[in-house]
LUMTIPA-178056 format. One record per residue (C-alpha): residue number from 1; residue in one letter; y, x, z. Coordinates in Angstrom, 2 decimals, always signed. Layout:
% residues N
[NUM; A; [Y; X; Z]]
...
//
This chain:
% residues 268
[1; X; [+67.29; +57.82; -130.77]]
[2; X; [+67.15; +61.09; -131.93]]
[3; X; [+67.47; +64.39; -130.59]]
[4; X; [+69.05; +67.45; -133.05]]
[5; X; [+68.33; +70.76; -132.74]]
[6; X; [+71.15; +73.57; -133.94]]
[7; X; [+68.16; +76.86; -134.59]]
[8; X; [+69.27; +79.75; -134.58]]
[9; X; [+66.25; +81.77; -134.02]]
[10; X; [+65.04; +82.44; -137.51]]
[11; X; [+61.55; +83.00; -136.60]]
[12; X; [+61.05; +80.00; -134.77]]
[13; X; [+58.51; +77.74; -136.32]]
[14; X; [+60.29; +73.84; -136.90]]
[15; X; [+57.05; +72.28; -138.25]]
[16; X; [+55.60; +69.56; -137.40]]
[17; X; [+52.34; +71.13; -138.36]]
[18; X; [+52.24; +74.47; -136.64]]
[19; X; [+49.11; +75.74; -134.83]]
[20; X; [+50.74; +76.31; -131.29]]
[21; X; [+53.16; +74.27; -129.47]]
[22; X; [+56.39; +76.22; -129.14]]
[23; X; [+58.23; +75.76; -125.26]]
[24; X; [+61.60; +76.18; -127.09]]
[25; X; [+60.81; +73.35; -129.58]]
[26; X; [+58.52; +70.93; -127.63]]
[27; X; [+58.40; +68.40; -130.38]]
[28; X; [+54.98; +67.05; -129.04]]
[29; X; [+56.74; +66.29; -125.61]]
[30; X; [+60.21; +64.91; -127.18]]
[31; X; [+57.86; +62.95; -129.77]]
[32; X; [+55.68; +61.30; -126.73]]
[33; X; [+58.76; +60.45; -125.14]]
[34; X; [+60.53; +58.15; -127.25]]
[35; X; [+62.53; +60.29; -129.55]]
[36; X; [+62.77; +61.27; -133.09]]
[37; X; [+62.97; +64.99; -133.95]]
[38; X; [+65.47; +66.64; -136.58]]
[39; X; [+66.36; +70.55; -136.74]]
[40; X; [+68.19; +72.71; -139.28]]
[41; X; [+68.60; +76.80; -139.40]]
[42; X; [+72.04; +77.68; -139.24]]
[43; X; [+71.82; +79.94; -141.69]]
[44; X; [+70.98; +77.11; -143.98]]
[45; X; [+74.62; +76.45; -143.60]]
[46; X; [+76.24; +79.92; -143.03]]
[47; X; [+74.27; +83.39; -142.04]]
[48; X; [+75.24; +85.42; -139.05]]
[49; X; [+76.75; +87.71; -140.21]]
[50; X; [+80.58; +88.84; -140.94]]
[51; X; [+81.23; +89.29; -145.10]]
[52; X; [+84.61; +88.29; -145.17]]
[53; X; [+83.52; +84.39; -145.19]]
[54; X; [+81.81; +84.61; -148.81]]
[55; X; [+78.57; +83.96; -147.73]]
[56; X; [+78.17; +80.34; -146.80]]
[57; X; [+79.90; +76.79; -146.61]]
[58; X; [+83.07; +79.00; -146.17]]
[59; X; [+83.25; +80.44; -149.88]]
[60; X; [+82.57; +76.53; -151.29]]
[61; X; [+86.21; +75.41; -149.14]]
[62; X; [+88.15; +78.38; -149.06]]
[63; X; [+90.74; +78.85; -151.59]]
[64; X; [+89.65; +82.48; -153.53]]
[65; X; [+93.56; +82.33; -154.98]]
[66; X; [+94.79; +82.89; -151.26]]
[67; X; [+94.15; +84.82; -147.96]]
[68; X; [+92.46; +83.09; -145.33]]
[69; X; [+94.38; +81.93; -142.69]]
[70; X; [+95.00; +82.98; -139.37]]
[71; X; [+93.48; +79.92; -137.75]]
[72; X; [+90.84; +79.15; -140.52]]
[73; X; [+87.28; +77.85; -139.62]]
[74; X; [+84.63; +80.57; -138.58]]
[75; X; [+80.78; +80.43; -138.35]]
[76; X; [+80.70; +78.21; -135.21]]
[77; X; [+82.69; +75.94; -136.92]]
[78; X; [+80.86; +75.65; -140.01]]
[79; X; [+77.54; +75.82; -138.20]]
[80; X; [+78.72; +72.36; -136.13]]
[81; X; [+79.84; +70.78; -139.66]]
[82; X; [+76.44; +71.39; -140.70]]
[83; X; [+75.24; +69.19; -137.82]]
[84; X; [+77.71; +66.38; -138.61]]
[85; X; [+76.65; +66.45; -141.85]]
[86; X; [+72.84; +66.37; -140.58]]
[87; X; [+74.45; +62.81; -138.56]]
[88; X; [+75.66; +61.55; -141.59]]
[89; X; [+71.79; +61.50; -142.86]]
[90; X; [+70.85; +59.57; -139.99]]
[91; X; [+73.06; +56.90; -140.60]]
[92; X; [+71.59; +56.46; -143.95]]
[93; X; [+68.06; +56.44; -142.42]]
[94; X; [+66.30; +52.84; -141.13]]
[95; X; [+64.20; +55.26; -138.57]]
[96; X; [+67.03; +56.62; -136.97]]
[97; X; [+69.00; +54.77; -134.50]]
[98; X; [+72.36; +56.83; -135.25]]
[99; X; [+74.59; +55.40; -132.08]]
[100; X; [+71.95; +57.05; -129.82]]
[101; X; [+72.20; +61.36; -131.53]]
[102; X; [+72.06; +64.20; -129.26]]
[103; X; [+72.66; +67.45; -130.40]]
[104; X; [+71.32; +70.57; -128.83]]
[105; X; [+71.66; +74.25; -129.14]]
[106; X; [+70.51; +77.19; -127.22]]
[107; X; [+73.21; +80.29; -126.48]]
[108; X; [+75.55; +80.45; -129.74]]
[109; X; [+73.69; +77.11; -130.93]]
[110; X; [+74.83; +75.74; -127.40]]
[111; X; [+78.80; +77.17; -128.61]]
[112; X; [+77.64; +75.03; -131.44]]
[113; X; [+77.32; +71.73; -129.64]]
[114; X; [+79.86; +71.48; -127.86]]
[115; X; [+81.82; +71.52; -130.85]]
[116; X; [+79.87; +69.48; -132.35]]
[117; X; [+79.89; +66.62; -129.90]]
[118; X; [+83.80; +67.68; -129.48]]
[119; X; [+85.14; +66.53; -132.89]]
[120; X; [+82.27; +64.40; -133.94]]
[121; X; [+82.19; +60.96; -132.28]]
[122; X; [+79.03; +59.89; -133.42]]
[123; X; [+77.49; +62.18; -131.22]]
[124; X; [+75.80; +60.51; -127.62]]
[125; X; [+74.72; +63.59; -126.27]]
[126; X; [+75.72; +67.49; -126.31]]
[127; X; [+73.90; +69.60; -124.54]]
[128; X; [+74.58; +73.04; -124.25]]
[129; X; [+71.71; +75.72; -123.11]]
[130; X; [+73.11; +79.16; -122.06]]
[131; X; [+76.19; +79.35; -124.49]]
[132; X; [+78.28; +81.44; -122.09]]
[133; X; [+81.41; +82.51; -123.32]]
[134; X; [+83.61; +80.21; -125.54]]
[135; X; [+80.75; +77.70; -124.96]]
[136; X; [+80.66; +76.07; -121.68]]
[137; X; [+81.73; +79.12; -119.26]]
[138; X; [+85.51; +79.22; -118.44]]
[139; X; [+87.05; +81.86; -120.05]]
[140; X; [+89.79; +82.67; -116.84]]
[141; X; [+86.51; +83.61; -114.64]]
[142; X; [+86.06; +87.00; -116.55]]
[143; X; [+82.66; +87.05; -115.94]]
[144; X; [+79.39; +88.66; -118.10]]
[145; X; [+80.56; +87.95; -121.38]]
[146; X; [+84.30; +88.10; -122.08]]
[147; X; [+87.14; +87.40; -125.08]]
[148; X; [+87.09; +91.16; -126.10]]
[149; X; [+83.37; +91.37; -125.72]]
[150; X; [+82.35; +88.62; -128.10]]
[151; X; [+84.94; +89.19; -130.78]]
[152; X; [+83.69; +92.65; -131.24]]
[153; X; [+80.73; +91.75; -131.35]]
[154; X; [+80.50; +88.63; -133.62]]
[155; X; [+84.21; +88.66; -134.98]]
[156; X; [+82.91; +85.70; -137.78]]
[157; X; [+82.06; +83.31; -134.94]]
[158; X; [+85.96; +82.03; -134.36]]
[159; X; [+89.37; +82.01; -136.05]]
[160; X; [+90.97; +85.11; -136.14]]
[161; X; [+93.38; +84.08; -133.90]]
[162; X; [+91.33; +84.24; -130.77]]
[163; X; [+91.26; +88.20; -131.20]]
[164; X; [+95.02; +87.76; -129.71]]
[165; X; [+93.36; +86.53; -126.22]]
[166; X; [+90.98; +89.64; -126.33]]
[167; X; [+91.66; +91.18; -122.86]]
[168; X; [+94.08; +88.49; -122.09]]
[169; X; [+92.17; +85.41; -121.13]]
[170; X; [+94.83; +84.36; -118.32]]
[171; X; [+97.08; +84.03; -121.68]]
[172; X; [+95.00; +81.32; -123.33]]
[173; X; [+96.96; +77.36; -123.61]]
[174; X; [+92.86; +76.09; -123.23]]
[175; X; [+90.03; +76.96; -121.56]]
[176; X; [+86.49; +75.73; -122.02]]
[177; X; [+86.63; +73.09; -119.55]]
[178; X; [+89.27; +70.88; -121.89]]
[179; X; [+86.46; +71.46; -124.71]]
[180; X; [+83.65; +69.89; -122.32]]
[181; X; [+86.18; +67.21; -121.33]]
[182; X; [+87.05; +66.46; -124.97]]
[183; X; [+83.34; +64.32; -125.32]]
[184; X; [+84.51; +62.09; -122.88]]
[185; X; [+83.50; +59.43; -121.99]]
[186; X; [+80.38; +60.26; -123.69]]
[187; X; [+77.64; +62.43; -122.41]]
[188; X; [+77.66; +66.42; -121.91]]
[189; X; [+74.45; +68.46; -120.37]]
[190; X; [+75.26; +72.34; -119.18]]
[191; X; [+71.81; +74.38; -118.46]]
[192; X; [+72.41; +77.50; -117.14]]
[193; X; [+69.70; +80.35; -115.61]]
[194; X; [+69.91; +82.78; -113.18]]
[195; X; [+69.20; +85.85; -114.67]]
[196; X; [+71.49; +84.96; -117.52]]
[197; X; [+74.70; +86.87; -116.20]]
[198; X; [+75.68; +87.74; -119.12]]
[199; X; [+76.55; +84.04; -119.71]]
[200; X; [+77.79; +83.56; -116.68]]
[201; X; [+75.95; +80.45; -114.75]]
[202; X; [+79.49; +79.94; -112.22]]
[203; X; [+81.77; +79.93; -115.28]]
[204; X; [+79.14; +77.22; -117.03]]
[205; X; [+79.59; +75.34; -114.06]]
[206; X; [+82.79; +75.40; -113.30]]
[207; X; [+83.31; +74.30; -117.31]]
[208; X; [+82.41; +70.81; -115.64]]
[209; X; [+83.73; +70.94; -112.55]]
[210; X; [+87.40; +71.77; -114.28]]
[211; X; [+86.70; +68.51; -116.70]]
[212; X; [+86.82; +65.83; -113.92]]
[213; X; [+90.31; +64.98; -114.55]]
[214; X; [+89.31; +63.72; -118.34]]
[215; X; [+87.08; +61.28; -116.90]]
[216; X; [+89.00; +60.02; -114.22]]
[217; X; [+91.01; +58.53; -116.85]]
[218; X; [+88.26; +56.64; -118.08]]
[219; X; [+87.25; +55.94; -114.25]]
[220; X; [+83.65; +57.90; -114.84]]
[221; X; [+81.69; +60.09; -112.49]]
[222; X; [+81.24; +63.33; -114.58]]
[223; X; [+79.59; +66.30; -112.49]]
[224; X; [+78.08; +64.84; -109.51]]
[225; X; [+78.84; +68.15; -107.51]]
[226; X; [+81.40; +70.55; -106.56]]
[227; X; [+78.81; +73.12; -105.62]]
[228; X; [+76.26; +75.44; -107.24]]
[229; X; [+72.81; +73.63; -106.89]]
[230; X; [+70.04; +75.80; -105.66]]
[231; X; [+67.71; +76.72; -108.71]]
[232; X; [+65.79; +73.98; -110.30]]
[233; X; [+67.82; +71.51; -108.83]]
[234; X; [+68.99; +68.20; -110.74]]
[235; X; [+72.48; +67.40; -111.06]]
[236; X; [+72.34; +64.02; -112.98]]
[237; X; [+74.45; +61.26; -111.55]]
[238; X; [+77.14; +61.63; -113.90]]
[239; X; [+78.43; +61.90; -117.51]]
[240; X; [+77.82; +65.36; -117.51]]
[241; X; [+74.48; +66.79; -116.57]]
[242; X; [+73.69; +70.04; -115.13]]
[243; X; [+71.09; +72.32; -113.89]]
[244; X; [+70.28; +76.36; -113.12]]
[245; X; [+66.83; +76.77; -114.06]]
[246; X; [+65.31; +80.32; -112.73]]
[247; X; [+64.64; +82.82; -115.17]]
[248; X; [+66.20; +84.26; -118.03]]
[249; X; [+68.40; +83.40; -121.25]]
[250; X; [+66.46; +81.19; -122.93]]
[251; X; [+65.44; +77.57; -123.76]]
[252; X; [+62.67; +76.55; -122.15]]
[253; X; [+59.73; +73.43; -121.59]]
[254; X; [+61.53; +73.19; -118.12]]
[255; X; [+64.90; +72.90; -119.89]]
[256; X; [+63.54; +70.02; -122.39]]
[257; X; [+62.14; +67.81; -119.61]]
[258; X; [+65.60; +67.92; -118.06]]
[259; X; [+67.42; +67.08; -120.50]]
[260; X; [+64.90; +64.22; -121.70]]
[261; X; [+64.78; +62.68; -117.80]]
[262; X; [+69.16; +62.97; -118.55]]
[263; X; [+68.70; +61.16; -122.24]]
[264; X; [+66.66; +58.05; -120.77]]
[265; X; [+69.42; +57.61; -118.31]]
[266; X; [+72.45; +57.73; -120.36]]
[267; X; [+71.09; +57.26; -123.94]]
[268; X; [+69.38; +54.01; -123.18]]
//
């Protein structure tokens, strides 16, 4: 089984044969644990940063004869077809047991996974570390990051469509909760920390609270609680993981060993 991580911290070393161990890419711990390793930068695939869409996988699709549409593909989008296309490698390799792939991202990589593991089927595992807004936080609870806030900010991440919900979240026909309920009945994680307001911890869990109903229909436990869990506290009796680690927006040693104690349960 393997687990895939979604970088996108260009200055994080992915080597196998760095000189320190790095907490937000244990690779020594995952290793010892059973798993193979496999990361990519997203910028590899498409750069952070807002051109028009000419700078990545977007300028080999798009048609340059006509103006993009309304509800075309944006970096998020192209950064999760990267990872599929990172899947499709480990089906071609005897190593890699490619029925048992999790892929993880931290923050806008976590926005990442979730789409990943939403439209890719292949995928065991998505696990989603801090991704806030549009990621696993419900849009409706206003709450840190909002619509307006990250469409200003990053307006390449989405389709330009979603700038019509800026300010108007209560006008939305989803919310994040159907996207966490869309990898059912596979296997979601949500890590959240408490000095990460800005991603809103509540919203993240309520993003699995909300999905229940999905996996009802396939008669599955998903979020074994309807409550916050203190700090550092284990939610893991169900399809979808979860946990509020103290401390700030990041992805963590902490964070790994949670979500490898979650993998031998349900990847197994």
């Amino acid at each position: 089984p393997v687990f895939l991580l979604i970088c996108n911290r260009p200055t994080e070393d992915l080597s196998l044969d760095r000189t320190k161990p790095s907490p937000f890419w244990p690779v020594e711990q995952i290793i010892a644990r059973g798993y193979a390793v496999a990361a990519f930068q997203v910028s590899d695939i498409d750069p952070d940063t807002y051109d028009g869409f000419k700078n990545g996988v977007h300028g080999i699709f798009d048609n340059p004869d006509r103006p993009r549409s309304t509800d075309a593909w944006g970096t998020i989008g192209a950064w999760a077809w990267g990872a599929s296309r990172a899947i499709d490698y480990f089906e071609e390799a005897e190593s890699i047991d490619a029925s048992r792939v999790a892929v993880i991202g931290h923050s806008r990589g976590g926005k990442t996974a979730l789409w990943c593991g939403a439209q890719d089927e292949r995928v065991m595992l998505a696990i989603s570390n801090n991704s806030g807004c549009t990621g696993a936080a419900i849009s409706r609870h206003k709450m840190g990051e909002t619509v307006v806030d990250i469409n200003t900010r990053f307006p390449h991440w989405f389709c330009e469509n979603y700038r019509l919900f800026n300010g108007n979240e209560d006008a939305l026909p989803v919310d994040q909760h159907l996207l966490i309920a869309l990898m059912a009945p596979r296997s979601v994680y949500i890590a959240s920390a408490t000095e990460d307001r800005w991603a809103d911890p509540e919203g993240e869990f309520l993003g699995g609270v909300n999905a229940q109903p999905v996996l009802d229909l396939f008669g599955l436990a998903g979020l074994d609680a309807t409550e916050m869990p203190p700090a550092d506290t284990l939610v893991h009796g169900g399809r979808i993981g979860y946990h509020i680690r103290s401390g700030r927006h990041d992805l963590s040693e902490y964070d790994w060993a949670c979500y490898l104690d979650y993998a031998d349960k349900w990847m197994t």
